[in-house]
C-alpha positions as CSV (number, residue, x, y, z in Angstrom):
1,X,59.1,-34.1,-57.4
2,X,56.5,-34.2,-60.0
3,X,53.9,-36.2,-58.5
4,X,53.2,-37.3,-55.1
5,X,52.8,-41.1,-54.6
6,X,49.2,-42.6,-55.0
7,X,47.0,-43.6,-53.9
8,X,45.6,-41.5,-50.9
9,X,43.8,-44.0,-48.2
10,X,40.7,-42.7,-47.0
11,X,36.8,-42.4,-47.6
12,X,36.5,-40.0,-50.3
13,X,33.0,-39.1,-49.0
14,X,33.8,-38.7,-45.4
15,X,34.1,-34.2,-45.4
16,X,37.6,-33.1,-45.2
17,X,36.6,-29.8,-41.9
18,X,38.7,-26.5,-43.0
19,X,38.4,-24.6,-39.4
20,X,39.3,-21.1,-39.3
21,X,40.6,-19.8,-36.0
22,X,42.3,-16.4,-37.1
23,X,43.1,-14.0,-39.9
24,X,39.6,-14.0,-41.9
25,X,38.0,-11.0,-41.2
26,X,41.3,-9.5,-39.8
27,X,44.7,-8.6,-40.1
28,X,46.8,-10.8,-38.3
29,X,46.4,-14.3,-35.7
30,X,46.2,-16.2,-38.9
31,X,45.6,-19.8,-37.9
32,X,44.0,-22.6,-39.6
33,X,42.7,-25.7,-38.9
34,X,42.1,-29.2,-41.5
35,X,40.3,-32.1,-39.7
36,X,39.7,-35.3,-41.7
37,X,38.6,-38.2,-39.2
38,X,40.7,-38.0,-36.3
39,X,43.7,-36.2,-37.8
40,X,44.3,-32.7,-37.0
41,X,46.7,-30.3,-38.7
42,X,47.1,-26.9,-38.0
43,X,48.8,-24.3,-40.7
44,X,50.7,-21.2,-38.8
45,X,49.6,-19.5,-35.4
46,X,49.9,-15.9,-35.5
47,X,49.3,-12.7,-33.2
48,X,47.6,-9.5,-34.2
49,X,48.7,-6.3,-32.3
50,X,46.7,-4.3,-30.3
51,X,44.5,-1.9,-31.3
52,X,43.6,1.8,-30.1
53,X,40.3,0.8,-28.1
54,X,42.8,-2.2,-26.4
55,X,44.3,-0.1,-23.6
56,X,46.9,-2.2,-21.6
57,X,46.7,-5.2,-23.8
58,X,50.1,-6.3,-25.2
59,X,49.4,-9.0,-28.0
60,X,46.2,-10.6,-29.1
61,X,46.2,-14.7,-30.0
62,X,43.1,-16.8,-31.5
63,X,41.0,-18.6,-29.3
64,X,42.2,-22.1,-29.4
65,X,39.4,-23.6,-27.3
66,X,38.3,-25.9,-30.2
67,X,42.4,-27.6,-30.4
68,X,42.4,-27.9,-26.7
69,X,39.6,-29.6,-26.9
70,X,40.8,-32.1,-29.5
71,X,44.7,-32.2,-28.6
72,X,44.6,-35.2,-28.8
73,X,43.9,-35.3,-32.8
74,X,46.8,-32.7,-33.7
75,X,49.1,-34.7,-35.7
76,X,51.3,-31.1,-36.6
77,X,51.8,-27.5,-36.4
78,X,53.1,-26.1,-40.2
79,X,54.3,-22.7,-40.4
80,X,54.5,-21.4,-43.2
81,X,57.0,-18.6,-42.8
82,X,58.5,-16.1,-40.1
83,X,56.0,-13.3,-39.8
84,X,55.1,-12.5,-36.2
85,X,51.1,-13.1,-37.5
86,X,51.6,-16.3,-38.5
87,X,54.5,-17.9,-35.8
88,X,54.0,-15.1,-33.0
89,X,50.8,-17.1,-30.7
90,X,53.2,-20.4,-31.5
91,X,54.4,-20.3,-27.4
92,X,50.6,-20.2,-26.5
93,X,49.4,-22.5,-28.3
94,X,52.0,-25.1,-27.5
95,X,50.7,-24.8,-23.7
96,X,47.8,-27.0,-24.9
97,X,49.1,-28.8,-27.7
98,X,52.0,-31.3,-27.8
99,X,52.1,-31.7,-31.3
100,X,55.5,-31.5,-33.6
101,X,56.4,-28.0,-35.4
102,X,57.6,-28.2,-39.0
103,X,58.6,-25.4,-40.7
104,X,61.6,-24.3,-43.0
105,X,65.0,-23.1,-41.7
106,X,65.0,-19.9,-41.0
107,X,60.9,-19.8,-39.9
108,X,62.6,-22.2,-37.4
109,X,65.2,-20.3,-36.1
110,X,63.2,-17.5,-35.4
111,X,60.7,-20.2,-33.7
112,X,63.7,-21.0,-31.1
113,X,64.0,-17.5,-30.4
114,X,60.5,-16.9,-29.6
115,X,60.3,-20.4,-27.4
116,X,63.8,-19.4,-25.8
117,X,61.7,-16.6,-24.4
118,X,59.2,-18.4,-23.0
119,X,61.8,-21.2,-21.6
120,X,59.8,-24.0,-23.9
121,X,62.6,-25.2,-26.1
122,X,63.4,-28.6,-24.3
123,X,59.4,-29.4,-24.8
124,X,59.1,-28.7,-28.2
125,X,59.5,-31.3,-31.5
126,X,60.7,-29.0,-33.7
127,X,61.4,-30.2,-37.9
128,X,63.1,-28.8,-40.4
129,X,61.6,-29.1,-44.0
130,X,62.3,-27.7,-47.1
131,X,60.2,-26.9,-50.5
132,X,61.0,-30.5,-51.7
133,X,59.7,-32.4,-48.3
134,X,57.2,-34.6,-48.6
135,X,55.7,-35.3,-45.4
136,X,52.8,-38.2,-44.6
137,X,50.4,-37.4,-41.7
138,X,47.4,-39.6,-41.4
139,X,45.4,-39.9,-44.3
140,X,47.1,-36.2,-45.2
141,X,50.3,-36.6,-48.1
142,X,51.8,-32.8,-47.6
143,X,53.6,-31.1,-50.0
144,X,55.5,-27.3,-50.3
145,X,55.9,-24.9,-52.7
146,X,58.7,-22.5,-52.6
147,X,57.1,-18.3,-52.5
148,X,58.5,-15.5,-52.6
149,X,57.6,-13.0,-50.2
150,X,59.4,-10.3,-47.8
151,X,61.0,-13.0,-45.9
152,X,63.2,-16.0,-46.7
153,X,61.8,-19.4,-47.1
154,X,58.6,-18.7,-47.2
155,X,56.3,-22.0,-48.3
156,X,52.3,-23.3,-49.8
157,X,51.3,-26.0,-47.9
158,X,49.7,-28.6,-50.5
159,X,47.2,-31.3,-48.4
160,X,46.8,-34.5,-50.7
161,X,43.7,-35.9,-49.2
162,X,41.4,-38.2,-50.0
163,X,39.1,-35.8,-50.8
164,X,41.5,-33.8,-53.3
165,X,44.6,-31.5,-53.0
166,X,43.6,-28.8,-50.8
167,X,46.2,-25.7,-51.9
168,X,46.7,-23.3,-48.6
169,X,48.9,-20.4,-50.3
170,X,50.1,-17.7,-47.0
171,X,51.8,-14.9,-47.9
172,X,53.1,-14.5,-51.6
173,X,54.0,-12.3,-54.5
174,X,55.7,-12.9,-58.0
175,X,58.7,-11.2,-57.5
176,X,61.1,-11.0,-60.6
177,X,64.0,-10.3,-58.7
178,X,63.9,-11.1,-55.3
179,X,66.6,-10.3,-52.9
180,X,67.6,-13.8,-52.4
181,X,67.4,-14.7,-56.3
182,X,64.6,-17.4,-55.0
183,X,61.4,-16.9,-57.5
184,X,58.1,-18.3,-56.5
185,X,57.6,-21.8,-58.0
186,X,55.2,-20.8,-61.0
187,X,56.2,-24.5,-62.6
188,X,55.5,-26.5,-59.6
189,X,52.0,-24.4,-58.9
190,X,50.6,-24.9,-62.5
191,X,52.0,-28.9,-61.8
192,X,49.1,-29.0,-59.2
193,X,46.7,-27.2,-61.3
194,X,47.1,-29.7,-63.6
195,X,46.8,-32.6,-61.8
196,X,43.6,-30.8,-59.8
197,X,43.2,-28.6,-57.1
198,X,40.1,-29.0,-55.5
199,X,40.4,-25.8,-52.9
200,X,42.6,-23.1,-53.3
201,X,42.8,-20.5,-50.0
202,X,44.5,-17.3,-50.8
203,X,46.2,-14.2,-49.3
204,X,44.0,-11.2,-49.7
205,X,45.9,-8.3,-47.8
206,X,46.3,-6.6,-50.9
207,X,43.2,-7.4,-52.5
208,X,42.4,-4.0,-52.8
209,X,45.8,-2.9,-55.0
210,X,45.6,-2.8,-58.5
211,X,49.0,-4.5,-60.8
212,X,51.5,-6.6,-59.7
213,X,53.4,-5.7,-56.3
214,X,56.6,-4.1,-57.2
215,X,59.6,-5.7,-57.0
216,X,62.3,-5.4,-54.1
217,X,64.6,-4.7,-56.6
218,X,62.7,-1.2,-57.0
219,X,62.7,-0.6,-53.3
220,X,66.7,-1.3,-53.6
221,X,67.3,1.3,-56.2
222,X,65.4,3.9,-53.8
223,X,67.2,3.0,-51.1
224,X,70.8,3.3,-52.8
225,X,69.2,6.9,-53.6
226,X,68.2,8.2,-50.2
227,X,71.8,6.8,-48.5
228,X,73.8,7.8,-51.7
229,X,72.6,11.1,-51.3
230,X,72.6,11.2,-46.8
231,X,75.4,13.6,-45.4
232,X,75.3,11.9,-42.1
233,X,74.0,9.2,-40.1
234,X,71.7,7.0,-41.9
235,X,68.9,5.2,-39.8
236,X,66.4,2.9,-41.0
237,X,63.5,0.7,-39.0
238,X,62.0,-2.3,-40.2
239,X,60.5,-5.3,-39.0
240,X,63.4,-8.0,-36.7
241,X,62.1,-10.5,-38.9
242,X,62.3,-8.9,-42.3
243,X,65.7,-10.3,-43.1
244,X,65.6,-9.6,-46.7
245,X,65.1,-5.4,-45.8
246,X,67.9,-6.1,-43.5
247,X,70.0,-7.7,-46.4
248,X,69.2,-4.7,-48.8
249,X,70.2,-2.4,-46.4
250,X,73.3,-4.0,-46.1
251,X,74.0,-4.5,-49.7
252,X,73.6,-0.6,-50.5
253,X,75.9,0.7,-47.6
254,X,78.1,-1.2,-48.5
255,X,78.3,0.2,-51.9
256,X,78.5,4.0,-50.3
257,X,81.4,2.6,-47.9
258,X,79.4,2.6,-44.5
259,X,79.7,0.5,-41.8
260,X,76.2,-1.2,-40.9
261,X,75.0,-1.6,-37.0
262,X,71.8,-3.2,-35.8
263,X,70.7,-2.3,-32.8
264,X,66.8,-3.5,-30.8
265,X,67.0,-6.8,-29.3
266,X,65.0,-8.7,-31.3
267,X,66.9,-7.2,-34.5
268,X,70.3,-8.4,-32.8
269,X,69.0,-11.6,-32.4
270,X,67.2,-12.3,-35.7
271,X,70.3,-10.7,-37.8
272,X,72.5,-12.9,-35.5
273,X,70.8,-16.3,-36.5
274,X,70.3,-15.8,-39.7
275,X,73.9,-15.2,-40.4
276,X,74.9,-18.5,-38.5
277,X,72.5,-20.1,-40.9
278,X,73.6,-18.2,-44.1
279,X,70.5,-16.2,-44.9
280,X,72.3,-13.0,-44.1
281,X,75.3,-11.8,-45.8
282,X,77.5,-9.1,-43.0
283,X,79.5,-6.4,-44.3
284,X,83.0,-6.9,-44.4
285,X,84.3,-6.6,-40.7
286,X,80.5,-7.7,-39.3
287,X,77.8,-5.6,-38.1
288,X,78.7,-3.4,-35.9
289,X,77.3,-3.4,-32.2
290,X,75.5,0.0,-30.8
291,X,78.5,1.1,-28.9
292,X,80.7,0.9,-31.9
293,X,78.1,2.9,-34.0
294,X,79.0,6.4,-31.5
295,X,82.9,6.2,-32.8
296,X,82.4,6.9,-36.1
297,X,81.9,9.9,-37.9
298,X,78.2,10.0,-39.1
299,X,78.7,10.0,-42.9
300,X,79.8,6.4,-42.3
301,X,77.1,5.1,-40.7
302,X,73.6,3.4,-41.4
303,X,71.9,1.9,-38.3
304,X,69.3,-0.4,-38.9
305,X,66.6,-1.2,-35.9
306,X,62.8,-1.7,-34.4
307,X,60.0,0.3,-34.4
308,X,58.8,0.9,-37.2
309,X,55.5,0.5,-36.0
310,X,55.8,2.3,-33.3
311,X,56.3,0.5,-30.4
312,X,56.5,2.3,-27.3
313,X,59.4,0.1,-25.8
314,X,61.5,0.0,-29.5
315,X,64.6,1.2,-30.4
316,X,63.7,4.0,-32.9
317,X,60.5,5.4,-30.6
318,X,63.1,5.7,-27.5
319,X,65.6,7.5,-29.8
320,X,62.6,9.9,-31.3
321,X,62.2,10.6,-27.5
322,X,65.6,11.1,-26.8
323,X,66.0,8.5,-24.4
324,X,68.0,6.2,-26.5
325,X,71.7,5.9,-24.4
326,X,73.8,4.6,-27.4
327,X,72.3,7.3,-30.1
328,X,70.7,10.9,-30.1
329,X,69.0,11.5,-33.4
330,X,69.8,15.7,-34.7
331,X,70.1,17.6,-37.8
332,X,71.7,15.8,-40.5
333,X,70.6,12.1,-39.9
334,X,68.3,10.6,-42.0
335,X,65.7,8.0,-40.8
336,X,64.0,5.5,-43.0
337,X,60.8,4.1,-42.0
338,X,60.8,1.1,-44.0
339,X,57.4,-0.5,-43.2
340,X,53.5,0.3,-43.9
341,X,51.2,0.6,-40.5
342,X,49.7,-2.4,-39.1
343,X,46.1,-1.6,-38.4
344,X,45.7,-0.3,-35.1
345,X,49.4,1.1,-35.1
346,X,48.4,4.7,-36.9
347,X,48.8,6.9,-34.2
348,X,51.9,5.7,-32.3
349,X,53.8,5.7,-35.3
350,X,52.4,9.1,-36.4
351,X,53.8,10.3,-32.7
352,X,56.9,8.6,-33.5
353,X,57.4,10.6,-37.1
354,X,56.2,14.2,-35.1
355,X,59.0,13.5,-32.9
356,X,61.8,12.7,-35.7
357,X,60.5,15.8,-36.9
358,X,61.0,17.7,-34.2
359,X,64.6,16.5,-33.6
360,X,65.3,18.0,-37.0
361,X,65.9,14.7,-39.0
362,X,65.3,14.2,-42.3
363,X,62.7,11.7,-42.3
364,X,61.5,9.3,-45.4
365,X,58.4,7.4,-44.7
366,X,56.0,5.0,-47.1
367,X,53.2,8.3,-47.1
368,X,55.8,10.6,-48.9
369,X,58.5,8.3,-50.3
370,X,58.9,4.8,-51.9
371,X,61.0,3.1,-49.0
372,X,58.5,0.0,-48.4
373,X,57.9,-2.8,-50.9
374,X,55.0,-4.8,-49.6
375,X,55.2,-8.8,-49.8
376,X,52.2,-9.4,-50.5
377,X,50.8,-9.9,-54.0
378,X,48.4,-7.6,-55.3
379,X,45.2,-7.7,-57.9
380,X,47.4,-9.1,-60.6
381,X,49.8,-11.7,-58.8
382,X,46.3,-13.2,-57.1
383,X,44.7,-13.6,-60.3
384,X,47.9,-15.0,-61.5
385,X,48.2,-17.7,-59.0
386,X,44.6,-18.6,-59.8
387,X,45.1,-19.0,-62.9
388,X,48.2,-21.2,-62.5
389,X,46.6,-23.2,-60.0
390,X,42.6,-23.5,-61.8
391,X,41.4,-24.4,-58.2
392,X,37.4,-25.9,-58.7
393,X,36.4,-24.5,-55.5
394,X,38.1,-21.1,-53.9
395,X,38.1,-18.8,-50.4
396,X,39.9,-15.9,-49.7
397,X,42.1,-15.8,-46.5
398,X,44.1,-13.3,-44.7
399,X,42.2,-9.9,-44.5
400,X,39.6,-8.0,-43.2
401,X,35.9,-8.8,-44.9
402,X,35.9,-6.0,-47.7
403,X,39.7,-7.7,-48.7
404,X,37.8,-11.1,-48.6
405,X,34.7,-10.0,-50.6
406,X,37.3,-8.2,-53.3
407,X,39.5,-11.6,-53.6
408,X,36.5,-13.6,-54.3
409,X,34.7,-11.0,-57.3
410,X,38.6,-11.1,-58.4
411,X,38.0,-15.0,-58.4
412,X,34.9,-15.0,-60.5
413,X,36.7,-12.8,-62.9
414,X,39.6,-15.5,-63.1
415,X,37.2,-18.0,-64.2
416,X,36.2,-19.8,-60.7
417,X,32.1,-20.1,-60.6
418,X,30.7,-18.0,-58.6
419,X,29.0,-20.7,-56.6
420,X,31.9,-22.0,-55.7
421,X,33.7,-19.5,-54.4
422,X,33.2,-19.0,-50.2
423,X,33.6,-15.9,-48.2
424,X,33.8,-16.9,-44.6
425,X,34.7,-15.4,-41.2
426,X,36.5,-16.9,-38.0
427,X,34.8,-19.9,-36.6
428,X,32.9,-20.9,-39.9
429,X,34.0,-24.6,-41.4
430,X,33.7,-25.2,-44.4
431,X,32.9,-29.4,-45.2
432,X,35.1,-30.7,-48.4
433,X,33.9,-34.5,-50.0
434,X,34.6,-35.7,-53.7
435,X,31.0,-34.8,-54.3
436,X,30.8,-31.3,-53.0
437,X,32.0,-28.3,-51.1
438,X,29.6,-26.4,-48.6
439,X,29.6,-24.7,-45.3
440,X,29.6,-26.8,-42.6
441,X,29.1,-25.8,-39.1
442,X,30.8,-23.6,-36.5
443,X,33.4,-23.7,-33.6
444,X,34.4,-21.2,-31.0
445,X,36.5,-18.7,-32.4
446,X,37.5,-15.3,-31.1
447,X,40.4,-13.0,-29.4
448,X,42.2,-13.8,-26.6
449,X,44.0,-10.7,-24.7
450,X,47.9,-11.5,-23.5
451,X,48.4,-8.5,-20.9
452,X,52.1,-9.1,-18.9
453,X,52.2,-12.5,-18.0
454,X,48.0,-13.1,-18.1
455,X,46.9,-15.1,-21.0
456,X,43.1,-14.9,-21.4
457,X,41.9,-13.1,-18.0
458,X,41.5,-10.0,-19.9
459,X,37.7,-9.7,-21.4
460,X,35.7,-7.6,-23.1
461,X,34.2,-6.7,-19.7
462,X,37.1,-5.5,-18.6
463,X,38.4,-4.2,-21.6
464,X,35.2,-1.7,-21.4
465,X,36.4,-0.8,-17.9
466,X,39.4,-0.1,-19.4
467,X,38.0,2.2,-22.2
468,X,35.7,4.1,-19.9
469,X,38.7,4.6,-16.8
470,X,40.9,6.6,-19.7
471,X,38.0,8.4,-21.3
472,X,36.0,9.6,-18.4
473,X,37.9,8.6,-15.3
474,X,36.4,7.3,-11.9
475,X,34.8,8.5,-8.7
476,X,34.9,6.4,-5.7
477,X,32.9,6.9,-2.9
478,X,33.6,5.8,0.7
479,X,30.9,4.8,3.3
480,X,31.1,3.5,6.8
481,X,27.7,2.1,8.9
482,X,27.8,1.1,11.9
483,X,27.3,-2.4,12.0
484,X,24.4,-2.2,14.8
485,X,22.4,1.0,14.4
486,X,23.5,1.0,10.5
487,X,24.1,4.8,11.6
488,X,27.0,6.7,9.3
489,X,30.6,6.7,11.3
490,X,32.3,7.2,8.1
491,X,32.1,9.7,5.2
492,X,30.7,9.9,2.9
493,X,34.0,10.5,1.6
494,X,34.0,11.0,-2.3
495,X,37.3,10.4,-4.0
496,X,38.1,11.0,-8.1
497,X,40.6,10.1,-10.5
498,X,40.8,11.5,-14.0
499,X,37.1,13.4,-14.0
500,X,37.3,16.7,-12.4
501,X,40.3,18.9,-11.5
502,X,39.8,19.0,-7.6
503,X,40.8,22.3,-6.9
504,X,37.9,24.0,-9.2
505,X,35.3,20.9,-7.5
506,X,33.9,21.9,-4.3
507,X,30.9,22.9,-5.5
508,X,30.5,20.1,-7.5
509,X,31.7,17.4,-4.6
510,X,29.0,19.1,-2.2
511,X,26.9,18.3,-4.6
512,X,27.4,14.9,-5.2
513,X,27.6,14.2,-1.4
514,X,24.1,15.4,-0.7
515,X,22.9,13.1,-3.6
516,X,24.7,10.2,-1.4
517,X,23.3,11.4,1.9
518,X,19.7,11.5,0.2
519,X,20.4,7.8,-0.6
520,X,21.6,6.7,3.0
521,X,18.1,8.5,4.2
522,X,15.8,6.5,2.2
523,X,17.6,3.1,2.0
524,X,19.1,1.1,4.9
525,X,19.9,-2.5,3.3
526,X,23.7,-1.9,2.3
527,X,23.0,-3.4,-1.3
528,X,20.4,-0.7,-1.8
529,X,22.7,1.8,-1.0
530,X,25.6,0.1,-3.3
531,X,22.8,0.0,-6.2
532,X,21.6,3.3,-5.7
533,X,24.5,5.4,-4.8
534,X,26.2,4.0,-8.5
535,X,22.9,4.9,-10.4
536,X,22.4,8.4,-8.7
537,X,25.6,9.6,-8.8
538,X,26.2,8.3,-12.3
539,X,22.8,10.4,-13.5
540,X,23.7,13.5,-11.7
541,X,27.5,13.2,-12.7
542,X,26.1,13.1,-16.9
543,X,23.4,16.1,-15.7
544,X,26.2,18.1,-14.5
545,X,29.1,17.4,-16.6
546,X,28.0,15.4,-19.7
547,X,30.8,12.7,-18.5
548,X,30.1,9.0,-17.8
549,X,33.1,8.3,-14.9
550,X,33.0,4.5,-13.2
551,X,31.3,5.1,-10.1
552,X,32.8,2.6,-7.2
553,X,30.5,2.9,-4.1
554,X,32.5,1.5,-1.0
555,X,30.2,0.8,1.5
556,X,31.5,-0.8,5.1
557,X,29.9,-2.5,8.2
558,X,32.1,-1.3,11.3
């Protein structure tokens, strides 16, 4: 389809609001928001993992205090692919929002696994769309554009407004030869730059990375390398989701007659819906299962599972600790970490590698070796884009601020003025009319902490707690008054965790336990002792040991 029908119904001097909840300042919970009147629509809602001053914390998810607020408004959810930060905070946010979900095939086959999860499938409005759907929301005409990127299926969103086409392009790269043959719709994209894109928003993950991103078909040729030249088992981790990896992988064993297991529940159940709906090809006889991988001899096997970030609870971090039941990694395998770190992820996956090592693999990771392809577009494929697309008005999404900054000089240099062009962080809208674009005001944005089944209960306060407990430990001291003379019957007892080897502390706890009793002899209120115990100890536990340990005062009336 060439052109979208016309004409767009609305007041073309009433502001179009472009809200952003997640991914600008960032890596990951990419969420945003386009209000015009009463009509909401929201474009993906993604998590971010953890990171290393997050102790405890299992997922982080925007804020979504502003859509709760207006639920009523949200006309649709779009996703615009698969990717864990941009589908992952999808069960969340449905707890507020009873809105229906569109998104391509397989983005929504992967959504029913994640809702399956959560037991939310019989709630949910799910629709299927495609690159030629045409959807009418409001005074909002959407249309798609078909990108290639390091998953299947992955779309643009294009809002015909009456305001002009806003162009919201996720995750992309010009690929000349992607895995699925599928090239990113350079025709269609220069179509809307012809007839006029008024705001284009634009990946900047790889902002920073001169060229063009390579092509998969690079990553492929590396691959048939490594396993071609592999004298036993062959193990590689990559992302559940990254179907196209998982495809590759297959396509290359294949060629040096090996069998192909997944293993990793999330990997079984991705692999196994996307060959029910025909975006994975299996080896002749099927993948194998992890009890059928043990039968074989090595040389014909390549396992493909999780954790190539890391995670603690993954298939490839329990086998690097030798607690995997179905494989031991030894001498002679050869394990693929097919994936660049996630911010935050560094260390776990550096422990993960030191243990692979240590098992005596042979291990290839995207430091040392070329066995990651990224799917983003770099320097080249962004200025490429803008080019195609000749948006009047521009902002960089998706990325931390220096990423941002870098998209939008890389803007200006592609020809957009440079007052026009808008770097903005969560929580800053941006207000879109015929006759002008300009920052508008703010809405609550933030992070939202999902530890075990709590959603939210998790703050920064204690999130401090948290950070101070596993640095510097606590001491806990325990008082008991007598409720009627206020005399001591009890203690004080003084109780630590994580501060001071105990053994070595008598001194130390003497000590301390006179700095109490001189607090019980000046004060007799018990919220004077509670304050002044905590600040005394605290000062004499920094005077003696340079350590800050949480200091809980227990103080009871008998």
């Amino acid at each position: 389809m060439t052109n979208p029908p016309s004409p767009i119904h609305g007041d073309p001097t009433a502001p179009l609001r472009i809200i952003p909840l997640g991914g600008l300042g960032e890596f990951g919970k990419n969420m945003m928001v386009y209000q015009y009147g009463d009509t909401i629509i929201i474009i993906d809602a993604g998590l971010m993992f953890p990171e290393d001053d997050m102790p405890g914390i299992d997922l982080v998810i925007p804020d979504i205090s502003f859509l709760a607020e207006n639920a009523e408004k949200i006309q649709a959810i779009i996703l615009t692919h698969g990717h864990e930060d941009h589908i992952g905070a999808l069960p969340y946010v449905l707890r507020e929002v009873n809105a229906p979900v569109y998104s391509a095939r397989l983005t929504l086959g992967l959504v029913r696994n994640k809702l399956k999860e959560h037991k939310l499938t019989q709630q949910v409005d799910l629709r299927e769309i495609d690159a030629n759907s045409l959807l009418e929301i409001g005074p909002f005409r959407v249309e798609f554009i078909h990108l290639c990127h390091s998953i299947p299926d992955a779309l643009a969103v294009a809002l015909h407004t009456p305001v002009g086409t806003i162009l919201h392009a996720s995750d992309f790269k010009f690929d000349p030869h992607p895995v699925d043959g599928r090239l990113t719709d350079e025709a269609k994209l220069r179509r809307l730059g012809e007839r006029g894109v008024r705001v284009l928003l634009s990946d900047s993950t790889n902002a920073e990375t001169p060229g063009f991103t390579p092509s998969e078909q690079a990553l492929e040729r590396t691959l048939d390398e490594i396993i071609g030249q592999a004298r036993g088992r062959v193990i590689l981790a990559t992302f559940a989701s990254n179907i196209s990896r998982i495809q590759q992988v297959i396509n290359v064993a294949t060629r040096h007659g090996r069998k192909v297991g997944v293993t990793g529940r999330s990997m079984i159940q991705n692999t196994r819906m996307a060959t029910e709906l025909g975006y994975l090809t299996p080896p002749p006889g099927g993948l194998m299962t992890p009890d059928k991988m043990t039968h074989l001899p090595p040389d014909q096997v390549v396992v493909v599972c999780t954790g190539s970030q890391g995670e603690p609870t993954s298939a490839l971090v329990r086998m690097s600790r030798g607690e995997y039941k179905h494989l031991k990694i030894g001498p002679g395998d050869t394990v693929i970490v097919s994936a660049t770190p996630i911010p935050g992820n560094e260390k776990m996956i550096q422990r993960t590698l030191d243990n692979l090592f240590r098992l005596g693999a042979n291990v290839f990771y995207d430091e040392l070796f070329d066995v990651h392809v990224s799917g983003h577009g770099s320097r080249q494929d962004l200025k490429k884009l803008i080019e195609l697309t000749q948006p009047e008005y521009f902002i960089p999404i998706h990325g931390e601020y220096r990423q941002l900054v870098l998209h939008a000089r890389l803007a200006e240099e592609a020809g957009v003025p440079k007052d026009h062009i808008f770097v903005i962080e969560d929580g800053q809208c941006m207000a879109v009319t015929s006759e002008y674009v300009m920052a508008g005001d703010s809405v609550i944005s933030g992070r939202v902490f999902v530890d075990g089944s709590g959603v939210g209960d998790i703050g920064a306060v204690v999130l401090r707690e948290r950070r101070r407990l596993s640095r510097d430990g606590f001491l806990a001291v325990i008082i008991g008054l007598d409720e009627d003379s206020g005399e001591v019957i009890l203690g004080p007892e003084i109780l630590t965790r994580g501060f001071i080897y105990l053994e070595e502390a008598d001194d130390f706890l003497d000590a301390a336990r006179e700095v109490v009793w001189d607090v019980l002899d000046e004060f007799e209120e018990t919220a004077q002792v509670v304050k002044y115990v905590k600040k005394r100890l605290a000062d004499f536990c920094y005077k003696e040991t340079r350590r800050r340990p949480m200091i809980l005062p227990v103080v009871m009336e008998v």
